[in-house]
TORPA-4810 file (N, C-alpha, C, O; in nm, 3 decimals):
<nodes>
NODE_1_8.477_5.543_3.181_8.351_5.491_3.137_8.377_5.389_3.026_8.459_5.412_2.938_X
NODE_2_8.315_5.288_3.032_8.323_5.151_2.965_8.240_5.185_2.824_8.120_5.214_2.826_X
NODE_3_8.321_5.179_2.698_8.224_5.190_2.551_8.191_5.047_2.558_8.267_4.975_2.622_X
NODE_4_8.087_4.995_2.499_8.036_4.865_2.454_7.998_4.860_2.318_7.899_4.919_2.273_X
NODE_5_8.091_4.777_2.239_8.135_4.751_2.090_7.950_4.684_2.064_7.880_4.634_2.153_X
NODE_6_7.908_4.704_1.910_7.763_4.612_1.875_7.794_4.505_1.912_7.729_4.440_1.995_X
NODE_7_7.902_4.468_1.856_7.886_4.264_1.927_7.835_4.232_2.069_7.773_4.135_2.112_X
NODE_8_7.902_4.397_2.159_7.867_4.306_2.275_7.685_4.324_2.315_7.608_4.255_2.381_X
NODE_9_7.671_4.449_2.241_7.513_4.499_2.244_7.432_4.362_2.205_7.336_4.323_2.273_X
NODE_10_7.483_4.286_2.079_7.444_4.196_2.018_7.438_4.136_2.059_7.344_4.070_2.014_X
NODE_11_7.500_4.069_2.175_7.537_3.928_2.213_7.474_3.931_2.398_7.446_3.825_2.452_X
NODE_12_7.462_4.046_2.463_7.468_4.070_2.560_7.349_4.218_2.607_7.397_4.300_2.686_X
NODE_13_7.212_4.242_2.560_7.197_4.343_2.488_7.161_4.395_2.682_7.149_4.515_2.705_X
NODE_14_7.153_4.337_2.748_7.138_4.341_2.938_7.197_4.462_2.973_7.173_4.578_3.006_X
NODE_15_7.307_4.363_2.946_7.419_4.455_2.978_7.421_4.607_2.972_7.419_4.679_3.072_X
NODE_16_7.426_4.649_2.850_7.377_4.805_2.802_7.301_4.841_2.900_7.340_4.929_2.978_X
NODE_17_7.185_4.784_2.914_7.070_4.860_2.992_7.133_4.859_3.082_7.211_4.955_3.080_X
NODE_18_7.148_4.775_3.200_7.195_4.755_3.305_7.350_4.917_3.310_7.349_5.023_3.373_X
NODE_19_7.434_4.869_3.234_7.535_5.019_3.226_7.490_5.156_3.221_7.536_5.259_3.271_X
NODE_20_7.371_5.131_3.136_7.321_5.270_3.095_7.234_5.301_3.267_7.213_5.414_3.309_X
NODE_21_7.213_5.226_3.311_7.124_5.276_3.471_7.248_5.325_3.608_7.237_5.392_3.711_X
NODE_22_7.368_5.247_3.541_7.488_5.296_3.625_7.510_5.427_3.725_7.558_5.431_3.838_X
NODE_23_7.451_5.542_3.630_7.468_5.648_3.721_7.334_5.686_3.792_7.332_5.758_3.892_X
NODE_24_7.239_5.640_3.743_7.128_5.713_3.838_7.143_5.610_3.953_7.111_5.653_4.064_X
NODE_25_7.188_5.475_3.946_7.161_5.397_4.082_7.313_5.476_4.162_7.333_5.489_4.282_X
NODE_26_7.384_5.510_4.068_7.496_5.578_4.175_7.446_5.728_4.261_7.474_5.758_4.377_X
NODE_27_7.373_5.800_4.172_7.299_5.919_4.220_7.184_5.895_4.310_7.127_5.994_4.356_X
NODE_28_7.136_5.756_4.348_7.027_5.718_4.387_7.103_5.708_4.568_7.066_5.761_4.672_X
NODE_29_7.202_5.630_4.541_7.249_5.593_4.622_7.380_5.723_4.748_7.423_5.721_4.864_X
NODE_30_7.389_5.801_4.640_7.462_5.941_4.683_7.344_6.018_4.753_7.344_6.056_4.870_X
NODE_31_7.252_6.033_4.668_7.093_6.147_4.750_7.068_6.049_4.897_7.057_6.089_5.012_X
NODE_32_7.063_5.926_4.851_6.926_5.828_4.996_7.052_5.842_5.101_7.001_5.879_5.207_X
NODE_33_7.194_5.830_5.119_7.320_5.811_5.238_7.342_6.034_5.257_7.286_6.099_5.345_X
NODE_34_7.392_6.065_5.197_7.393_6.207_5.184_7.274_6.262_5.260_7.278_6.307_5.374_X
NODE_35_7.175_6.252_5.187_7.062_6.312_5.206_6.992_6.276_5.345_6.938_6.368_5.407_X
NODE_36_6.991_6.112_5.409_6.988_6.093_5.570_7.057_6.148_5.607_7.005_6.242_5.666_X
NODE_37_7.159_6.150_5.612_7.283_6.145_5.701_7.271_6.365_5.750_7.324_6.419_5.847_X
NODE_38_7.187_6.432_5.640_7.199_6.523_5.682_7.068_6.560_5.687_7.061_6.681_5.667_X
NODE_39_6.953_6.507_5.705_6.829_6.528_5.810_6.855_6.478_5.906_6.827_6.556_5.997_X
NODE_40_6.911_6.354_5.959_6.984_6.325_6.065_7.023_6.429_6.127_6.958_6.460_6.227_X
NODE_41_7.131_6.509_6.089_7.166_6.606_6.164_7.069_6.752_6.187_7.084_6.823_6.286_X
NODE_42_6.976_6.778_6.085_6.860_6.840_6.119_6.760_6.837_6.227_6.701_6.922_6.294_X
NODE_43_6.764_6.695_6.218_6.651_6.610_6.335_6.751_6.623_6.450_6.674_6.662_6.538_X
NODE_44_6.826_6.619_6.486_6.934_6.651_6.627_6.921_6.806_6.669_6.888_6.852_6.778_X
NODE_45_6.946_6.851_6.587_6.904_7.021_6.608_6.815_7.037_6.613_6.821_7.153_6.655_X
NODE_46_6.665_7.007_6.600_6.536_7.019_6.609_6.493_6.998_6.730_6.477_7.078_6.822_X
NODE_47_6.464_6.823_6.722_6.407_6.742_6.796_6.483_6.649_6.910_6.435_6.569_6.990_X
NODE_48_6.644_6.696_6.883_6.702_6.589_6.984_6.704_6.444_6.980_6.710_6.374_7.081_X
NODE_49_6.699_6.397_6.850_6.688_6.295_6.754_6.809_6.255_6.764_6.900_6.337_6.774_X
NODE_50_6.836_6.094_6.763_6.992_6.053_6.712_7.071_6.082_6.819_7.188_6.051_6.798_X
NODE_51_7.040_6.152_6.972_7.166_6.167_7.041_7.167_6.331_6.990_7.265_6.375_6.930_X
NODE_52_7.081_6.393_7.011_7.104_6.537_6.943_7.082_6.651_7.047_6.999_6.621_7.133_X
NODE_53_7.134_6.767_7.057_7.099_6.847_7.156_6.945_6.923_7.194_6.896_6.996_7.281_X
NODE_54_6.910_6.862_7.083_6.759_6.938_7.067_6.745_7.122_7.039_6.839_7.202_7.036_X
NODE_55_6.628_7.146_7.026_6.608_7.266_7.018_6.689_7.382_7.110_6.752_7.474_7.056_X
NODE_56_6.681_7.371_7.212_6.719_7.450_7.291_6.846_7.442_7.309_6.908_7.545_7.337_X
NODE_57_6.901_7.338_7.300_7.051_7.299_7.327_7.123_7.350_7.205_7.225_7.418_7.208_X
NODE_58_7.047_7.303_7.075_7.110_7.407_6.942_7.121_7.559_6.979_7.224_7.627_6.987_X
NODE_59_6.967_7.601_7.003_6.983_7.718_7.012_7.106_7.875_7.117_7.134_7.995_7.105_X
NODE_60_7.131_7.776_7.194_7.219_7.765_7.278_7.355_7.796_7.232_7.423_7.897_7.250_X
NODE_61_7.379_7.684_7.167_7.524_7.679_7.103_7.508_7.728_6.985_7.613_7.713_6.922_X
NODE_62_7.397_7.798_6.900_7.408_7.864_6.827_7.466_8.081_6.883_7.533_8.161_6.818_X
NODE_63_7.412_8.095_6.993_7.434_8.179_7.088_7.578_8.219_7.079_7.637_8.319_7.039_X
NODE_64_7.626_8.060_7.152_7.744_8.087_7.150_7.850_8.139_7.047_7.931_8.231_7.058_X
NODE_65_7.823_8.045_6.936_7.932_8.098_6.801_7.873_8.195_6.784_7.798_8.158_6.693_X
NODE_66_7.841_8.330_6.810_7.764_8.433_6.745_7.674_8.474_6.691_7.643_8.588_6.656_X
NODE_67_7.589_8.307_6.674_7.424_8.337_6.585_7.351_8.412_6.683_7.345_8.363_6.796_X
NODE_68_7.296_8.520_6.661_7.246_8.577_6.784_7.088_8.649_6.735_7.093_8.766_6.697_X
NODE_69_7.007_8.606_6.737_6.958_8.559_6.834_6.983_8.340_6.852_7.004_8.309_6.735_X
NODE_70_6.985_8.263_6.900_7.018_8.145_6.850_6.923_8.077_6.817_6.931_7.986_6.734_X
NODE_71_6.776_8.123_6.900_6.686_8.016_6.875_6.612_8.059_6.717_6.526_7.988_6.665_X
NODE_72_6.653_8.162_6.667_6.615_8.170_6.517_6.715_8.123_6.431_6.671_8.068_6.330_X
NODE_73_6.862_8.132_6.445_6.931_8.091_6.359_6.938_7.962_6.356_6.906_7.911_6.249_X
NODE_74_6.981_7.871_6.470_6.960_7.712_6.493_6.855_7.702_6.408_6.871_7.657_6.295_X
NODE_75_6.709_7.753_6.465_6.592_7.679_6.420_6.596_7.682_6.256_6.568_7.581_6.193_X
NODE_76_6.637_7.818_6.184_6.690_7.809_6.083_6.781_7.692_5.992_6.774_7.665_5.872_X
NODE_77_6.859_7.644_6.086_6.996_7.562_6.053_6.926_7.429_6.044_6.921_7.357_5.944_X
NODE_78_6.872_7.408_6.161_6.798_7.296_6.166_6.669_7.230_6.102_6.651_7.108_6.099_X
NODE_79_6.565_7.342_6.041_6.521_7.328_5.896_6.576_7.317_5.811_6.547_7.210_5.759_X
NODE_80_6.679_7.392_5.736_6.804_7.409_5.650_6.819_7.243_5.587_6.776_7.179_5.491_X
NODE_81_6.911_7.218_5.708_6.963_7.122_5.746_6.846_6.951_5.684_6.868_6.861_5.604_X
NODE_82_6.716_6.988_5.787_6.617_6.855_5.786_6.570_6.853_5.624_6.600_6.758_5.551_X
NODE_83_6.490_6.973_5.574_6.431_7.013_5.506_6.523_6.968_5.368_6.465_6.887_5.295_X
NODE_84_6.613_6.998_5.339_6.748_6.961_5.242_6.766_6.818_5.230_6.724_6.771_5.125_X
NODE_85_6.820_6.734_5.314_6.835_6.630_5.354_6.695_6.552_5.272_6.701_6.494_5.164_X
NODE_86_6.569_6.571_5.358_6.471_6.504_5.271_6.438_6.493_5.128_6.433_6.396_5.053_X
NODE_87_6.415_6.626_5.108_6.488_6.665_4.953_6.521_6.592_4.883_6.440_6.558_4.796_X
NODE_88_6.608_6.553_4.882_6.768_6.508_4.835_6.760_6.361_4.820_6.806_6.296_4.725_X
NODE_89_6.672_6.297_4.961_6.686_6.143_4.946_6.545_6.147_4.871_6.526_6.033_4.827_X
NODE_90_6.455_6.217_4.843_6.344_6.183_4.794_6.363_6.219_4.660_6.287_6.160_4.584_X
NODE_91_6.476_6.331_4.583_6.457_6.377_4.458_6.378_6.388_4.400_6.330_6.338_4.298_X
NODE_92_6.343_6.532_4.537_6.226_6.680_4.482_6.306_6.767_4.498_6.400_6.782_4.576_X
NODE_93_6.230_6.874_4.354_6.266_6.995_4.405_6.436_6.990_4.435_6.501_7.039_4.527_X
NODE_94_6.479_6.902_4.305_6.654_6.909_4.353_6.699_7.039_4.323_6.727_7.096_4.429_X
NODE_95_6.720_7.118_4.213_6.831_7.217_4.284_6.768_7.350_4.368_6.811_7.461_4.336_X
NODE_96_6.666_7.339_4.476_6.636_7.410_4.510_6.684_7.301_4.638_6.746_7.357_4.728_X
NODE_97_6.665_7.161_4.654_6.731_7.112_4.756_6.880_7.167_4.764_6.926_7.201_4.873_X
NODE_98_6.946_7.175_4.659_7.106_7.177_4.662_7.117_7.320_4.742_7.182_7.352_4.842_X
NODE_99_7.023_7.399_4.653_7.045_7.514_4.689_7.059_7.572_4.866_7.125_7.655_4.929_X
NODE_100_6.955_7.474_4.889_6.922_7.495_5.073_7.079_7.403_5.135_7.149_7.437_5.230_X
NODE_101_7.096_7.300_5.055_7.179_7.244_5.126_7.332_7.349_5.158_7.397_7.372_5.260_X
NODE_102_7.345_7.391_5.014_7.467_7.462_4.974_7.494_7.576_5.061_7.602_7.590_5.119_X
NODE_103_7.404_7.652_5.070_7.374_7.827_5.157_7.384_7.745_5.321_7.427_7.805_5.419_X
NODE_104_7.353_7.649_5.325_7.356_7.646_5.539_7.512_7.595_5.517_7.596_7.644_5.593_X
NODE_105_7.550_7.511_5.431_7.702_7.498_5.426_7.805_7.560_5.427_7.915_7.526_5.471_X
NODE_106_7.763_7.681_5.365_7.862_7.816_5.323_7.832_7.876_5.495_7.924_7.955_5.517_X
NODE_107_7.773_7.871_5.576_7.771_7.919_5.715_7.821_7.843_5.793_7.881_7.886_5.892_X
NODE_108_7.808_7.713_5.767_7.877_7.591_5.846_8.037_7.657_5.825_8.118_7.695_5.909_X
NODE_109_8.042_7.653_5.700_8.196_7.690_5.661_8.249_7.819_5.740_8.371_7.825_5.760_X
NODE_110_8.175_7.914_5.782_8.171_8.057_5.835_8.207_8.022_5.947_8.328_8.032_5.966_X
NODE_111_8.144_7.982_6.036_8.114_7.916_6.163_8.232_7.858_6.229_8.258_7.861_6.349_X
NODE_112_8.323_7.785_6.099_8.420_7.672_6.182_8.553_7.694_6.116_8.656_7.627_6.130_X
NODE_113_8.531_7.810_6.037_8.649_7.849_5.979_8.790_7.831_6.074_8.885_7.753_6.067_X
NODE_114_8.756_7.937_6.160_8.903_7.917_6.269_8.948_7.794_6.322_9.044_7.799_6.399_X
NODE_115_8.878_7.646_6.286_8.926_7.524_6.320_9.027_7.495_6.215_9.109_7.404_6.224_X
NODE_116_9.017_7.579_6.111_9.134_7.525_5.985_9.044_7.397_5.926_8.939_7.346_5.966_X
NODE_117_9.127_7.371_5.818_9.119_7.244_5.759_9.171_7.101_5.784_9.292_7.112_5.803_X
NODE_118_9.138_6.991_5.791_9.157_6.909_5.795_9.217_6.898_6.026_9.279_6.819_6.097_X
NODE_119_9.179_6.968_6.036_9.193_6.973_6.189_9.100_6.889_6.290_9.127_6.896_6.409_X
NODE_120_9.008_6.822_6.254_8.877_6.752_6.335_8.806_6.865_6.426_8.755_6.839_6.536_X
NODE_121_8.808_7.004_6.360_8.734_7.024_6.454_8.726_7.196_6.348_8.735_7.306_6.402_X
NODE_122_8.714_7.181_6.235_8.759_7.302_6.092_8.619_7.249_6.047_8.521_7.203_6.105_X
NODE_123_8.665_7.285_5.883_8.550_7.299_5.799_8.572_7.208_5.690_8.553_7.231_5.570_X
NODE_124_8.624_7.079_5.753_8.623_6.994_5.624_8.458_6.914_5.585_8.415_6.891_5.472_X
NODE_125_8.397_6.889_5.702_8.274_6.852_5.642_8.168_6.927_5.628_8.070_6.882_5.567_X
NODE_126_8.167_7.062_5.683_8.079_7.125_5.568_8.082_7.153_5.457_7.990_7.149_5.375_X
NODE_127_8.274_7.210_5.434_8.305_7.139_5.291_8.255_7.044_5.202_8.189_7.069_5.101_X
NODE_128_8.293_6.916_5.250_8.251_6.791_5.197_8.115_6.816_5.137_8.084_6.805_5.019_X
NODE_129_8.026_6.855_5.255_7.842_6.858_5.232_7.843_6.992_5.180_7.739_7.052_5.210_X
NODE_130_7.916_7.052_5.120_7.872_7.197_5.051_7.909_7.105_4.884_7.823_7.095_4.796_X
NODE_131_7.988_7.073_4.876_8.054_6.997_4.739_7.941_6.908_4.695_7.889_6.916_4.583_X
NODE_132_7.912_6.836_4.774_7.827_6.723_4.751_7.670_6.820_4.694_7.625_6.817_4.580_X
NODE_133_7.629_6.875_4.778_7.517_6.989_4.682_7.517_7.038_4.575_7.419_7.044_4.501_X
NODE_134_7.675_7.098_4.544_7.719_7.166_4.426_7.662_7.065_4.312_7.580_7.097_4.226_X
NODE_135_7.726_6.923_4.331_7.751_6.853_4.279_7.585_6.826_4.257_7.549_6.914_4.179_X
NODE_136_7.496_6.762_4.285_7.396_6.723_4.239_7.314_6.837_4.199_7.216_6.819_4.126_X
NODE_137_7.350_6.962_4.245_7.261_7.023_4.169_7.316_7.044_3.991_7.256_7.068_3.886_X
NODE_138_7.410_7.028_4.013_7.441_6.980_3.812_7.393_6.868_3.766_7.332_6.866_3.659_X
NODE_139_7.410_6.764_3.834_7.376_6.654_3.752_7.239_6.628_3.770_7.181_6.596_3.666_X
NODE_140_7.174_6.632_3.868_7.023_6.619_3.865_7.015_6.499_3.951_7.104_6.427_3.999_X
NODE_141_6.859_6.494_3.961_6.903_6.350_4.085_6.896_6.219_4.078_6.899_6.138_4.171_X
NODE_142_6.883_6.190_3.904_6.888_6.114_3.807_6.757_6.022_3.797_6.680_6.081_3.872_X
NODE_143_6.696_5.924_3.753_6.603_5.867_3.705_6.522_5.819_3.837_6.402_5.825_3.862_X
NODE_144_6.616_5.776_3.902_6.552_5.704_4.035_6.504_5.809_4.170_6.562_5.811_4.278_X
NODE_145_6.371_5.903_4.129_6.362_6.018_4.196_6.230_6.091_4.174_6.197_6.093_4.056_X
NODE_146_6.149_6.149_4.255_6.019_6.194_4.237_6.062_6.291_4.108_5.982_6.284_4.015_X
NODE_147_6.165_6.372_4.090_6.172_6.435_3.989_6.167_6.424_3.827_6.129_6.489_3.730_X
NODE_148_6.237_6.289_3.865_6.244_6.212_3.710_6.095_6.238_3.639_5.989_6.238_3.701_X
NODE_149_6.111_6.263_3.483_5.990_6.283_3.410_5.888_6.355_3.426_5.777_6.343_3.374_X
NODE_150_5.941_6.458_3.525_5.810_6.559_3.591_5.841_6.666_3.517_5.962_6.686_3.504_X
NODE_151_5.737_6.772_3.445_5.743_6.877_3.437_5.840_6.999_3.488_5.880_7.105_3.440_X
NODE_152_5.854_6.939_3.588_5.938_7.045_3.695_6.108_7.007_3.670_6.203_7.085_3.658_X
NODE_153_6.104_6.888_3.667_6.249_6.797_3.666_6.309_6.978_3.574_6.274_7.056_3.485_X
NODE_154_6.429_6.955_3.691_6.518_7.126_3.618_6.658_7.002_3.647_6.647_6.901_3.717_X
NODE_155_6.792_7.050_3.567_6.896_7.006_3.606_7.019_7.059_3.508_6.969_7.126_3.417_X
NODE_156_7.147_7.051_3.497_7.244_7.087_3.417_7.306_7.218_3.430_7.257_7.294_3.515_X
NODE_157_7.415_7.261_3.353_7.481_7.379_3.394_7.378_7.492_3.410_7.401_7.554_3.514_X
NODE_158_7.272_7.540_3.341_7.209_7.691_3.427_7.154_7.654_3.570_7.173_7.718_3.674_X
NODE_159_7.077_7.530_3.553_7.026_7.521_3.711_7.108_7.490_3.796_7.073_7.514_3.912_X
NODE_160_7.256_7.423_3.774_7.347_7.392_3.855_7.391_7.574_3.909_7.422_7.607_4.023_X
NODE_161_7.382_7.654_3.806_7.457_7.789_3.848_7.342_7.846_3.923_7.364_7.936_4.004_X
NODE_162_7.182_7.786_3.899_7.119_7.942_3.993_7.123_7.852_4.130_7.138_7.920_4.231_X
NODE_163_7.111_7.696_4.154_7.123_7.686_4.254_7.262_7.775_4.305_7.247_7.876_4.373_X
NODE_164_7.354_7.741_4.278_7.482_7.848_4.345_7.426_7.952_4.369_7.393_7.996_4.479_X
NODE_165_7.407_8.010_4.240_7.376_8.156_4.325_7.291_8.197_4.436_7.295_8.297_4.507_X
NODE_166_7.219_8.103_4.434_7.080_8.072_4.531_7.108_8.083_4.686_7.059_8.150_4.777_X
NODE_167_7.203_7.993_4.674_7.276_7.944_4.793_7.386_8.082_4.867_7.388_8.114_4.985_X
NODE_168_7.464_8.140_4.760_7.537_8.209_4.772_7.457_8.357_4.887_7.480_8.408_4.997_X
NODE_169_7.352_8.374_4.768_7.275_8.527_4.795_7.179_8.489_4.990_7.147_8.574_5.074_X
NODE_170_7.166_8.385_4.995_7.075_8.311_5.105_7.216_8.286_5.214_7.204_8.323_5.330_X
NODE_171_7.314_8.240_5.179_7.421_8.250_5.282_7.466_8.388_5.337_7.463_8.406_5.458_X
NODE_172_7.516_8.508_5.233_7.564_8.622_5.244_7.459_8.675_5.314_7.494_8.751_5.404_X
NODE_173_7.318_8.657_5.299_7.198_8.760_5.395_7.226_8.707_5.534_7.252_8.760_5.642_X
NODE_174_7.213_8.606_5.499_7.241_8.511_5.660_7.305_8.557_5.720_7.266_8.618_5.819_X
NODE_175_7.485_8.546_5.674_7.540_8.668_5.780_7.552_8.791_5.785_7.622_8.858_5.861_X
NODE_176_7.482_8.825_5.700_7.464_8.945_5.732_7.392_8.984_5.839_7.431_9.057_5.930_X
NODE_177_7.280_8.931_5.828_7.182_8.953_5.981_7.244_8.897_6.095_7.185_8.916_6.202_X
NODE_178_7.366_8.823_6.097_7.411_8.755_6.191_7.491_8.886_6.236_7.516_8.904_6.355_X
NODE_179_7.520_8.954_6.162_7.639_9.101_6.241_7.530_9.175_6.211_7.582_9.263_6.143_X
NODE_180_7.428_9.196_6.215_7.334_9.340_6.224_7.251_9.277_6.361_7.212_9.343_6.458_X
NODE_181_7.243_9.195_6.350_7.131_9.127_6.517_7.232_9.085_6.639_7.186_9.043_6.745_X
</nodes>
């Protein structure tokens, strides 16, 4: 991170502002790509959106890996999934977004475990999209966001931890009902 000496405040006072907006346009820009990119994949599991299998076709291949019944767990995954995603690019309700994002990740991770890591076909990108949740639910979803200046706006290490736990307690039920059903 770049300090800026008074002279240059003095001479250049833009600048500052412009630096000081640095991270929310970076957080702006992490939620709006992140945050499509995984209603995208919501909307495929839903609606058959994007080249997607749709409802039934999720539910299906949810069957298969063991979600059983599938058309509740998919449909699950696939809210999860949409519902998070919007969230996220809209910055509402962020660490309760993270939280949704984080808990379907930790099952993604369940799910694809036996592919290993870094294998194209493991758990590196639910990884990736479990991290990336972690991650904004600490920092918040910065200025550029329905949350900004709202009453509600929550963010920083306790809300970064209950989203976790959030996520955690909402993943572990998950499979749990996944080996009791």
């Amino acid at each position: 991170m770049t300090t800026h000496s008074a002279l240059e405040r003095t001479t250049n006072p833009s600048a500052t502002t412009l630096d000081d907006s640095a991270t929310d346009i970076g957080l702006l820009l992490l939620r709006v790509v992140f945050g499509g990119l995984l209603a995208a994949h919501g909307s495929q599991k839903l609606f058959g959106w994007f080249s997607g299998m749709g409802w039934s076709g999720n539910a299906a291949s949810f069957d298969a890996m063991g979600y059983n019944p599938g058309k509740l767990f998919g449909t699950l995954a696939g809210l999860s999934e949409f519902t998070g995603g919007i969230l996220l690019v809209l910055g509402l309700l962020t660490p309760l977004a993270s939280a949704i994002v984080l808990g379907t990740m930790i099952n993604a991770i369940n799910a694809t475990w036996s592919g290993g890591l870094l294998t194209g076909k493991g758990y590196e990108m639910p990884l990736l999209f479990a991290a990336v949740g972690a991650v904004v639910a600490f920092t918040g979803p910065g200025r550029f966001s329905l949350d900004a200046g709202r009453p509600w706006q929550r963010q920083g290490v306790v809300w970064g931890v209950a989203a976790i736990v959030l996520a955690v307690v909402a993943a572990v039920l998950t499979l749990i009902l996944k080996w009791v059903l």
